[in-house]
N, C-alpha and C positions, 0 to 999 in steps of 0.2 A: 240617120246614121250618126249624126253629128253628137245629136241629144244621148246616143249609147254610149259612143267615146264619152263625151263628157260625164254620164253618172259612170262609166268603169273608172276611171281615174281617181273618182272620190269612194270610192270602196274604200274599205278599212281604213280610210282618215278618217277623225275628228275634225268637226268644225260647229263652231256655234253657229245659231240660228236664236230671231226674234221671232216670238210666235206672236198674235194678235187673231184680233177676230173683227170680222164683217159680214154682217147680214146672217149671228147666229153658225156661222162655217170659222175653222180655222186656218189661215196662211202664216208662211213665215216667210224672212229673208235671212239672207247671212247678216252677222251682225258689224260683217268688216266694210259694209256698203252706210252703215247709220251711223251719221254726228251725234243728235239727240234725239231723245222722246222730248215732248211737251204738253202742256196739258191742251186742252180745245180753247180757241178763242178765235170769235170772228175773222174773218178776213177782207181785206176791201176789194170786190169786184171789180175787172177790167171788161169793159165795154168789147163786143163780141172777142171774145177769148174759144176756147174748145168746152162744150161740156161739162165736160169733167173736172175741169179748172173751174173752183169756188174763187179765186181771189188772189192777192199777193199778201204777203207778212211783212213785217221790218223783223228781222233776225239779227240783231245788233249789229245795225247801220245795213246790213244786206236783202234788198227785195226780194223773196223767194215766193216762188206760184206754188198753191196749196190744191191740191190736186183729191179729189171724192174716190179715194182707190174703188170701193163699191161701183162706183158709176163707170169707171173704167175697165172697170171686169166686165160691165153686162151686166151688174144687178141693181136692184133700187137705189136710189142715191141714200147717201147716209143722213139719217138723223140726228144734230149732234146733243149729246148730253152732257153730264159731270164727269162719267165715267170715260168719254170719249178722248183720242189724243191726235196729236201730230207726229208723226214720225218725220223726222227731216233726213235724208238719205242724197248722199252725194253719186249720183249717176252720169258715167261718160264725164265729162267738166261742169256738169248745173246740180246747185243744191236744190231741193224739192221738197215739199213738206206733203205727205201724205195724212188727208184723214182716214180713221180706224174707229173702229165703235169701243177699241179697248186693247191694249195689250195685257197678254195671258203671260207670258215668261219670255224669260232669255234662259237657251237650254244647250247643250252638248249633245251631239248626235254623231254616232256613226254612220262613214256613208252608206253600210251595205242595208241601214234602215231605208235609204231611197228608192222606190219601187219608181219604175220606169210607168207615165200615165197610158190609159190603153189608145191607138192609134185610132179608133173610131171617136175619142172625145176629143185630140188634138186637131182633128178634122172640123169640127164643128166651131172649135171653141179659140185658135189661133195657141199659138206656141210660148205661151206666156210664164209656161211651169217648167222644173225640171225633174218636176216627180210627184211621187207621195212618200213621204215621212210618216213609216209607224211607228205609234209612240205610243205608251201603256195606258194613254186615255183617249186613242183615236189615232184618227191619223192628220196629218196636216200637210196642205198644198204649200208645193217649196216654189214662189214663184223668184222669175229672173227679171228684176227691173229692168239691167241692157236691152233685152229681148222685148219686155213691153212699152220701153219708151226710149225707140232708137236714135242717133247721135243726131240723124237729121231733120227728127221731127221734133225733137225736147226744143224747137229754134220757134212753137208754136207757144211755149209757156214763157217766152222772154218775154219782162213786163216792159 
């Protein structure tokens, strides 16, 4: 009920969205949650960390945990290449640095393109979206960072 309130409210607003891709599918976020993109570069690994966490960066002078977004969805962990990036994305109080196999655009969307996800895949797949995004070359999963990495578990990626 929560996830309807919230897509009716963004009906007929505008708002930007970073679209990227992983694992060949495309996601986006809002773009008021991202510091920068950057390009891919190594990260130094912390000794049992989560999963999903490749590493920490220096972000001029600031240690951020660089986090495999693929591997925290549930799908194979990412391979990084040339074309690969970091999205650094400030969530709840911790900067974070997401890897992506690529970002696709920074787009303008209306809300009432937000289709609500069907309740048989939120069931399976935990509540990490708040929708589907039709767009003239697809559609694109609108995920909510707060929601997948909440205030008091982001306290597992402090280096």
């Amino acid at each position: 009920m929560a996830k309807a309130q919230h897509l009716a409210g963004l009906v007929g607003d505008q708002m930007e969205i970073i679209a990227f891709r992983l694992q060949g599918q495309e996601f986006c976020v809002m773009t008021r949650t991202i510091r920068e993109i950057r390009g891919w570069s190594p990260s130094t690994p912390v000794p049992r960390s989560p999963r999903e966490m490749l590493g920490v960066m220096n972000l001029r002078g600031l240690v951020i945990p660089v986090i495999d977004l693929a591997t925290k969805l549930g799908m194979p962990a990412t391979s990084p290449n040339e074309r690969s990036a970091i999205v650094v994305a400030e969530i709840h109080t911790m900067i974070v640095g997401f890897l992506v196999d690529q970002v696709s655009d920074i787009l303008t969307v209306n809300g009432s393109q937000i289709q609500p996800i069907p309740d048989v895949v939120t069931s399976f797949n935990g509540n990490f979206s708040d929708g589907i995004i039709t767009h003239e070359n697809g559609m694109i999963c609108f995920l909510n960072l707060a929601r997948m990495f909440p205030a008091d578990e982001t306290q597992a990626y402090a280096a």
